[in-house]
C-alpha positions in Angstrom: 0.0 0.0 0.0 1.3 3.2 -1.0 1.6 6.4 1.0 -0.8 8.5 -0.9 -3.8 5.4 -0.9 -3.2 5.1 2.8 -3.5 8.7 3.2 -6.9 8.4 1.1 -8.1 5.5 3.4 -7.4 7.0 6.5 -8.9 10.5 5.2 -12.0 8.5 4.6 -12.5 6.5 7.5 -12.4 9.8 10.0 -14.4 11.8 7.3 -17.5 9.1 7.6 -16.8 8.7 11.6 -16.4 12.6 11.8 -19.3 13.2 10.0 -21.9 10.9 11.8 -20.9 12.0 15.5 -21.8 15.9 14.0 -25.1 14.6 12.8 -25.7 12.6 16.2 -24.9 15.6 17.9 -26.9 18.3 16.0 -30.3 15.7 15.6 -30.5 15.2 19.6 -30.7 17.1 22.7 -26.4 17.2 22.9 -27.2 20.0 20.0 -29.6 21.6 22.6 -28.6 25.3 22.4 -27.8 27.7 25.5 -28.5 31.3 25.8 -24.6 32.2 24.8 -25.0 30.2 21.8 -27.8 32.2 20.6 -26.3 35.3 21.2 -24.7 35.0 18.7 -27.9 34.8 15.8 -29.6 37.7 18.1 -25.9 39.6 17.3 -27.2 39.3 14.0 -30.5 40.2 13.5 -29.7 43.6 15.1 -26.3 44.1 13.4 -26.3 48.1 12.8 -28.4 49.1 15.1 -25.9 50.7 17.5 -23.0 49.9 14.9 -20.9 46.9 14.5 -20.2 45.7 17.9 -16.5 45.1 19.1 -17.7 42.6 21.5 -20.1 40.1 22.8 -23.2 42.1 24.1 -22.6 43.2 27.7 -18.9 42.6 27.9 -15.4 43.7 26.6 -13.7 40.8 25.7 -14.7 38.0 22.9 -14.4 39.6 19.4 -17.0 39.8 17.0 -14.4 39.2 13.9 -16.4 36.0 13.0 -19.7 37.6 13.1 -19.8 38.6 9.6 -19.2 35.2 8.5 -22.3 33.7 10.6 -24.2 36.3 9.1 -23.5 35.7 6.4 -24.5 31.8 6.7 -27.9 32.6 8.9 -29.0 34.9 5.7 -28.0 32.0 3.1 -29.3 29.4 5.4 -31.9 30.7 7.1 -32.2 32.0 10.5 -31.9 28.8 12.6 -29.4 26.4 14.1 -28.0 24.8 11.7 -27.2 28.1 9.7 -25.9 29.3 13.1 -23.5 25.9 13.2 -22.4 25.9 9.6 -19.5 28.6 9.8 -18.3 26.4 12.9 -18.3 23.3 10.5 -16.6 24.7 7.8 -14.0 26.3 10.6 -13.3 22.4 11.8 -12.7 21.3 8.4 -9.9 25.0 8.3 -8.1 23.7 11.1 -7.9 20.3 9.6 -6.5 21.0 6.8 -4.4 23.8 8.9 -3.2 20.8 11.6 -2.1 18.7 8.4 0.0 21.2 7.1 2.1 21.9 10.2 2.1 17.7 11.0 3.0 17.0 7.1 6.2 19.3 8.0 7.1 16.5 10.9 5.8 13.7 9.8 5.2 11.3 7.2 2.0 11.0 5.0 -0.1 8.6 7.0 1.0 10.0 10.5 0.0 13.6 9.3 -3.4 12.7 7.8 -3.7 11.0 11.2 -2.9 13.6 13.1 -5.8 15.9 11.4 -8.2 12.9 11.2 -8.0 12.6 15.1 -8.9 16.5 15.6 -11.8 16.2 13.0 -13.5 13.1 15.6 -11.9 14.1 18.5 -11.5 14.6 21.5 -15.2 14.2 23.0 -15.4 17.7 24.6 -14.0 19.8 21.8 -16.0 18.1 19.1 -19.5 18.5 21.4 -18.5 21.9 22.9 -17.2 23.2 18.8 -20.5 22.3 17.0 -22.2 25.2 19.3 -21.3 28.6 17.8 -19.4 31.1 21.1 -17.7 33.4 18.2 -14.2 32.7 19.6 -13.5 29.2 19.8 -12.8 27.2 17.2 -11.8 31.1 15.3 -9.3 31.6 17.7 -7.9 27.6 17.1 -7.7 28.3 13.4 -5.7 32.0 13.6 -3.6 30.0 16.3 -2.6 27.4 13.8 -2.1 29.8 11.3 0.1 31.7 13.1 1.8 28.2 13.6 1.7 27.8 10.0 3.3 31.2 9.1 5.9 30.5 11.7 6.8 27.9 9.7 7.5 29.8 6.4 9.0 31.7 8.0 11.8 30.2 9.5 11.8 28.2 5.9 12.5 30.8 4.2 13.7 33.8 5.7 13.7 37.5 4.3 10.2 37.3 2.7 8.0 39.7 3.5 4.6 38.2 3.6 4.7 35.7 6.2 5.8 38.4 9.0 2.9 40.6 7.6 0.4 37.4 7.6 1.2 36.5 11.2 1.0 39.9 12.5 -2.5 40.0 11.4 -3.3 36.8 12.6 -2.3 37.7 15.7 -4.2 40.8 15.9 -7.0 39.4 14.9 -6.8 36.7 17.7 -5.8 38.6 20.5 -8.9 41.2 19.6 -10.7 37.7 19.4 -9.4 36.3 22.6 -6.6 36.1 24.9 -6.3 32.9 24.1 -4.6 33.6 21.4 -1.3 33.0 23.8 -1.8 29.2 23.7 -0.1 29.1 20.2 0.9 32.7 19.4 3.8 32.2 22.5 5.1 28.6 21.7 4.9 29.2 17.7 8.1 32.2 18.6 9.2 30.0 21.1 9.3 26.9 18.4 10.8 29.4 15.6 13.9 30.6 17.8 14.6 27.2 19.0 14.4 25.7 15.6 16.5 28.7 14.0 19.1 28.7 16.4 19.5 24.7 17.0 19.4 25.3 20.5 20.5 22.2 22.5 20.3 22.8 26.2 22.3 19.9 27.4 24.5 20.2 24.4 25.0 24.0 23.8 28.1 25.4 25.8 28.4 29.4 25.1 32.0 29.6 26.6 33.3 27.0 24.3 31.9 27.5 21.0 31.1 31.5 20.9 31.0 31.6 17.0 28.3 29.2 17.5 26.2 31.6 19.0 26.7 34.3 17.3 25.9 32.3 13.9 22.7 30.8 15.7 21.8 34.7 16.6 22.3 35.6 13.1 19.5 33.4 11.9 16.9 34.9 14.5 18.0 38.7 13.9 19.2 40.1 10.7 18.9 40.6 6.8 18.5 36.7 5.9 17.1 35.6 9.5 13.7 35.6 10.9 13.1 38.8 11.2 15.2 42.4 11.1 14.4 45.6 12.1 11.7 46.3 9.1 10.0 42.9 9.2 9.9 43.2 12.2 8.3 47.1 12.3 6.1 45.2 9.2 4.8 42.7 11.8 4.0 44.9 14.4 2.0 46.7 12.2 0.1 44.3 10.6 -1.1 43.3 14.4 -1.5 46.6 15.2 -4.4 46.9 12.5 -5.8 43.7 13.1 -5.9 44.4 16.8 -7.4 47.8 15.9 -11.1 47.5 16.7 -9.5 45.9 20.6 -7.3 49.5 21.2 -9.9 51.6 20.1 -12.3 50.2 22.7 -9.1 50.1 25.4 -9.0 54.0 24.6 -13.2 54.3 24.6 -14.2 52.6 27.7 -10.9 54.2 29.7 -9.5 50.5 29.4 -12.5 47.9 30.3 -10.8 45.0 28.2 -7.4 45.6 30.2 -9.9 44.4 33.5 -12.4 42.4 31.7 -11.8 39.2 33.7 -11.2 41.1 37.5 -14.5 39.7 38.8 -13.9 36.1 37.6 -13.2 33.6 40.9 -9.9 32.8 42.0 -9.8 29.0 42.7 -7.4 27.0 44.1 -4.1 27.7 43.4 -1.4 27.5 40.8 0.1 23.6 41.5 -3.4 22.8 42.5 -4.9 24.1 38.8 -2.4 21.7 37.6 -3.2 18.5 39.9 -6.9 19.5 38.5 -6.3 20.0 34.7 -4.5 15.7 35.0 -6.9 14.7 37.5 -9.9 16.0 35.8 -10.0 17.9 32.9 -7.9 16.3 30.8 -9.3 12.6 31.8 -12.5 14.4 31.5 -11.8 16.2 27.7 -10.1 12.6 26.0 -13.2 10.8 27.6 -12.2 8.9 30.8 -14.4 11.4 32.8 -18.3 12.6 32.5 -18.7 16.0 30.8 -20.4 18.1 33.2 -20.3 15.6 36.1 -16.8 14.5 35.7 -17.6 11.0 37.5 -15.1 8.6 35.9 -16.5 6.9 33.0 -18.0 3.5 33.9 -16.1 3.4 37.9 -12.4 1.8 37.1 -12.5 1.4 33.7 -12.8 5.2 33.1 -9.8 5.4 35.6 -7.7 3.0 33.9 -8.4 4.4 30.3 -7.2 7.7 32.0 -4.1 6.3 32.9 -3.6 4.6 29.5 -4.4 8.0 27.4 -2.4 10.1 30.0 0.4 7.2 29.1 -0.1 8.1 25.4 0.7 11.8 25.6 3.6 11.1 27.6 5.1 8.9 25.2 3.9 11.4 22.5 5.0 14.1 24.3 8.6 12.7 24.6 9.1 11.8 21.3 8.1 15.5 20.1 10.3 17.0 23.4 13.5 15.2 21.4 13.0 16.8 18.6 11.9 20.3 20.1 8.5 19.9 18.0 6.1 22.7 18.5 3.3 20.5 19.5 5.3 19.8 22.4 6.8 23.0 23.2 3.5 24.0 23.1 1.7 20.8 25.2 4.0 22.8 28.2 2.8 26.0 27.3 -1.1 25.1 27.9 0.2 23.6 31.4 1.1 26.4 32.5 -1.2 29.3 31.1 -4.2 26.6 31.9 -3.0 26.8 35.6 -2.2 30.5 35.7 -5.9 31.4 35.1 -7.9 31.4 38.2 -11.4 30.5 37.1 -10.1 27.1 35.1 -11.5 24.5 37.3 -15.1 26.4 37.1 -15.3 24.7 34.1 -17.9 21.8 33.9 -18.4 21.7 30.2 -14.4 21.4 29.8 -14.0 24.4 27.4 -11.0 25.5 29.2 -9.7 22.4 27.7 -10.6 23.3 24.0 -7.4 24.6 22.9 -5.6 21.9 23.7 -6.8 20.2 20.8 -4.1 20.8 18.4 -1.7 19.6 20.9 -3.2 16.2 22.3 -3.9 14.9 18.6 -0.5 15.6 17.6 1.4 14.0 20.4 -1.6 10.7 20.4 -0.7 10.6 16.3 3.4 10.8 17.8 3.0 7.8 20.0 1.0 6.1 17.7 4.3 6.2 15.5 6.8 5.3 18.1 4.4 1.8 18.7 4.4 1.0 14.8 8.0 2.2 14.0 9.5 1.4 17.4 8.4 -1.8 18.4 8.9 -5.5 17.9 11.1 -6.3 14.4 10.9 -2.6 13.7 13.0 -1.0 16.7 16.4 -1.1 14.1 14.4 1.0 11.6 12.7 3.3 13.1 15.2 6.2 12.4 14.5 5.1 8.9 11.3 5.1 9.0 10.9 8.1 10.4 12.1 9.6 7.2 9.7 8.0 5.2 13.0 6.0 3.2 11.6 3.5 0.6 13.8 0.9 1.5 13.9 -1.9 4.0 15.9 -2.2 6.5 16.7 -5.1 9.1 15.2 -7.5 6.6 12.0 -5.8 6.6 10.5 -4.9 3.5 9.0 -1.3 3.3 5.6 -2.7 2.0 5.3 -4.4 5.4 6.4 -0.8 7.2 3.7 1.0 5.4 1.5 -1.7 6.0 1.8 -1.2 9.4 2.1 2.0 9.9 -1.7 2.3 8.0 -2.9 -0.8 10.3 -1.6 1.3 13.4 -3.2 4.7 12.4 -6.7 3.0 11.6 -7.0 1.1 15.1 -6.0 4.4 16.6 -8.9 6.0 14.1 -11.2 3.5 15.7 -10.3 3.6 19.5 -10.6 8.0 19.0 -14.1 7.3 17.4 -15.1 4.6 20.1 -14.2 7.3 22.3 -15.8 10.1 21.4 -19.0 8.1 20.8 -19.3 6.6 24.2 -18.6 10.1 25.8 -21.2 11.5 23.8 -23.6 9.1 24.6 -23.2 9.1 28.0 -23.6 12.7 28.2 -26.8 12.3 26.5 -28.0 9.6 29.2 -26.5 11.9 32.0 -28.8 15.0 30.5 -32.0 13.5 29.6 -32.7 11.0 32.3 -34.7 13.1 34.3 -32.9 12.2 37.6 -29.7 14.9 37.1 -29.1 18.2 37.2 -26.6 18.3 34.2 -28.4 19.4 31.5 -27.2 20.3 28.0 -28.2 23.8 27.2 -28.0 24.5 30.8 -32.4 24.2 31.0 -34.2 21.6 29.4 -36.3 22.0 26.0 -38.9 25.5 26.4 -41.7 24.6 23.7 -44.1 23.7 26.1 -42.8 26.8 28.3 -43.6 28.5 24.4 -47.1 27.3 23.9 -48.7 28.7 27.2 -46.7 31.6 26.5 -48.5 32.0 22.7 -51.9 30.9 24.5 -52.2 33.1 26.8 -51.1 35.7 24.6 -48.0 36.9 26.7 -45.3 38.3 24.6 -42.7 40.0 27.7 -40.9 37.2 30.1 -38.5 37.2 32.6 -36.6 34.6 33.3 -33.1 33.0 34.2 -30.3 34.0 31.8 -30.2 30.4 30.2 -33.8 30.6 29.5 -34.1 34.2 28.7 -32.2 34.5 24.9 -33.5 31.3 24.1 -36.9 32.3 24.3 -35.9 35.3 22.4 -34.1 33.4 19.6 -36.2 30.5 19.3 -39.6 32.7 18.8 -37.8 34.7 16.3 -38.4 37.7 19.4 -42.1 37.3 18.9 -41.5 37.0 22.5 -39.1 39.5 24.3 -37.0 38.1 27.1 -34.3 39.8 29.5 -32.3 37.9 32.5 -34.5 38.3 35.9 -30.5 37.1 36.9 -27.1 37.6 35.4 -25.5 39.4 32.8 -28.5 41.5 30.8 -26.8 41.4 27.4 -29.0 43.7 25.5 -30.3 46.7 26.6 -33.3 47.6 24.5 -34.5 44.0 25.9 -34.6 45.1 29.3 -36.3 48.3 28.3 -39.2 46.3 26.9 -39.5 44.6 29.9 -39.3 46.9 32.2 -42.3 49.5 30.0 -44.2 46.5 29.5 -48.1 46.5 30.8 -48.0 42.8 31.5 -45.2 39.8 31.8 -44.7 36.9 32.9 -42.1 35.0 34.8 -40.5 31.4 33.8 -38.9 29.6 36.7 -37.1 25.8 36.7 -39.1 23.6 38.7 -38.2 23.1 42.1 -35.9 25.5 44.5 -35.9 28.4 42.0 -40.4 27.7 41.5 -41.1 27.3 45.0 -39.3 30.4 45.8 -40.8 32.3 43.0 -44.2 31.4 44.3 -43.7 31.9 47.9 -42.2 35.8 47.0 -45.2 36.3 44.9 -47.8 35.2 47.9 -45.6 37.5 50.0 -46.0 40.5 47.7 -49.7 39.9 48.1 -50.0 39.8 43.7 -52.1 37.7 42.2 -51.3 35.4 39.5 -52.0 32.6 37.1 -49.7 29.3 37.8 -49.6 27.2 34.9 -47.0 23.5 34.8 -44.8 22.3 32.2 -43.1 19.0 33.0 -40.1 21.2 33.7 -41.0 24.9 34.1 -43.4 26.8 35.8 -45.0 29.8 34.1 -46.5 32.9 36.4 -48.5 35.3 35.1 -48.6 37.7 37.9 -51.9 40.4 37.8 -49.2 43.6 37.8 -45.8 43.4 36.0 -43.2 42.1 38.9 -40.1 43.7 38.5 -36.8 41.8 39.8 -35.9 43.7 42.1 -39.0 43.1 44.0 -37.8 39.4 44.9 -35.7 37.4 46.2 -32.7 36.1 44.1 -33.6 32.7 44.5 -36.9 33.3 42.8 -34.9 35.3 39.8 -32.0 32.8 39.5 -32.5 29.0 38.3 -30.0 26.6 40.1 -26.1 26.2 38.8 -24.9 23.3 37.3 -22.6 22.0 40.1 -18.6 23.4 39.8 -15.5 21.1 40.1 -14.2 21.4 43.1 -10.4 21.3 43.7 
């Protein structure tokens, strides 16, 4: 079997695997949207009204830089969730394609169409949590492996202009996009310096071989290196402008998106983030653990299969550390920014874990080498193979290597699928079995919440923030919702609400319903009480404002936080 029909195999196999777990997830309730994923659509339908907004409504972080492009795909596709998704779906198949570029520059043909085969059905978390459009996720992975990308021409050929200029703006971009940018904009300059000065820690010695050095230097700094003065000038430029929209609203709001994050929790500290993120999140996004729960997967078993994918990064992780690999410069990187945030572990959804994607695939694809290339009657050629060489070594014919080395990749391609399958379904069973409080979406489906609303001819709601912009989005805002709780995202909302004549309040059943209706007996208000299986719907006889109640009546329960 030749390189390029293995390739096509493999390609194939994840593209039909990768395929049908989107479907699965978008045609049942793991495609249940929450209120910050239709945000998004409501961004759109009132795009111009106050000018193109910088950021998500009611904050100043999250750039809007995508939201032209879902625009774009609700007007083609109609205003709905799957024209809301299809941007993020065509993203995925970006950063593919991006992934297999950077691993085709490390590895050999079938290792690199593994390597973006695995990130296209994989892992669990990042391929449920990057279906739902948030603006900034799976954007911010595909500017980070571009800037990756662009490293790499540019330490390949040094002196051109474009690539400084590209990653500039990539940068930009991302950081007006996110601060996440950092996961790959840091260890893409770390990667280019170590790869353009050969540095060798336990090797290198300065006081012996100064010329060395100097030469090394020359290939970071100067007319044929990486960059010089006016690439350099170019670069910072280029970010500059595609960071522009983020330093206007620094000089605007006297620098809100320099303190955007203040009132986030502090939890834990920084070696305890890091016991968490191997404990928990990680286990947890290849998985081993529950999303949303995080209860080990089936007792044991999930703990052993954590120890046995943990085992795989490590060898992966080893095997790229050798060879100074920017996968696993930057596996280090996410470690320790991961750790360094203080909110992390408040994270039971595991999209603190998303950009870790990249990473993780490329170091599972790396072990999945070193065990066809590096075991059994292949140990004396794995060098060779390595450098995808057509002939065999140790008596080993290079038909049987590349038969291998395919066999290897599609058990892998299996065990990645089998993976994110189970997790998927057990998240399903752990949302919809009427005995948990994890719940997709946050709240449970509102059309029955809907229908009493249409029948008794109430068009003004409050409500919890989960429940709030989903009534707004999914009656096309023939019904007008604002948070009785949280962050109130649009302001014209609010003012409906709070000029309207008659509304009504939606409360979960349970702690946040019984408080509801206690506050409202203690106001002395009438109202009508009407029972969905999972809501309750007040129509009170005189508009209640929120500040008139308790905040348990205003706020629908949590889903429970990680503890570390």
């Amino acid at each position: 079997m030749t390189e390029r029909s293995a390739r096509r195999l493999i390609v194939a196999l994840g593209a039909v695997a990768g395929i049908g777990l989107r479907v699965a997830i978008h045609a049942t309730a793991l495609g249940r949207p929450d209120s910050d994923e239709v945000l998004t659509a409501l961004m759109v339908r009132h795009l111009g009204d106050a000018g193109f907004p910088v950021f998500v409504w009611g904050q100043h972080y999250g750039g809007t830089a995508w939201l032209p492009v879902v625009a774009v795909s609700l007007g083609l596709l109609g205003d709905n969730l799957l024209g809301l998704r299809v941007p993020n779906l065509l993203l995925s198949v970006a950063n593919v394609w991006l992934l297999y570029r950077l691993a085709r520059r490390a590895f050999p043909e079938v290792w690199a169409a593994l390597a973006g085969v695995l990130l296209w059905i994989g892992p669990p978390a990042t391929l449920w949590f990057g279906i739902h459009e948030q603006l900034f996720y799976p954007p911010t992975t595909a500017l980070g492996l571009g800037l990756l990308l662009l490293v790499h021409r540019m330490v390949e050929r040094p002196g051109a202009w474009t690539d400084p200029a590209g990653f500039g703006l990539l940068a930009g971009i991302g950081w007006w996009t996110g601060a996440n940018i950092i996961y790959f904009a840091v260890p893409a300059v770390v990667w280019a310096v170590v790869a353009c000065t050969g540095w060798e820690p336990a090797r290198m010695r300065v006081e012996s071989h100064p010329e060395q050095v100097r030469g090394r230097a020359d290939r970071v700094w100067g007319p044929t290196g990486l960059v010089d003065g006016r690439r350099l000038g170019v670069l910072v430029g280029a970010a500059a402008a595609g960071g522009l929209p983020w330093l206007v609203d620094v000089v605007r709001s006297d620098g809100a998106p320099l303190s955007a994050t203040s009132t986030f929790p502090r939890i834990g500290t920084f070696p305890s983030r890091v016991g968490y993120l191997f404990r928990e999140a990680l286990p947890g996004a290849l998985g081993a653990r529950d999303i949303l729960s995080h209860d080990w997967a089936w007792g044991a078993v999930g703990m052993a299969l954590a120890i046995v994918l943990l085992a795989a990064l490590a060898i992966g992780w080893w095997q790229g550390w050798k060879q100074r690999s920017w996968d696993a410069i930057g596996a280090v990187w996410f470690v320790v920014v991961y750790a360094a945030i203080g909110w992390s572990p408040d994270d039971p959804n595991l999209r603190y874990t998303f950009f870790a994607a990249p990473f993780l695939v490329m170091l599972v694809a790396r072990a999945a080498r070193f065990v066809a290339t590096g075991v059994g009657p292949l140990a004396k050629s794995r060098a060779d193979a390595a450098g995808g060489v057509t002939v065999g070594v140790g008596g080993e014919p290079t038909f049987h290597r590349a038969r291998r080395a395919t066999s290897v990749a599609l058990v892998v391609i299996v065990i990645w699928t089998g993976l994110s399958a189970m997790s998927l379904a057990r998240l399903h069973h752990l949302s919809e079995n009427g005995g948990t409080v994890y719940r997709v979406g946050n709240v449970p489906d509102l059309d029955d919440v809907i229908a009493i609303l249409d029948r008794e001819r109430v068009t003004r709601v409050w409500g919890d923030y989960w429940v709030a912009y989903r009534l707004v989005f999914e009656t096309d805002e023939r019904i007008i919702a604002t948070p009785s709780a949280g962050i109130r995202r649009y302001d014209p909302y609010t003012d409906e609400l709070r000029r309207a004549d008659r509304s009504a309040w939606v409360a979960l059943k349970a702690t946040q319903a019984d408080a509801l209706v206690a506050a409202m007996n203690g106001l002395g208000v009438g109202y009508q009480r009407f029972d969905t299986e999972h809501f309750v719907v007040i129509v009170p006889e005189r508009p209640i404002q929120p500040e008139e109640l308790p905040e348990a009546a205003r706020r629908a329960p949590e889903t429970p936080r990680p503890t570390l």
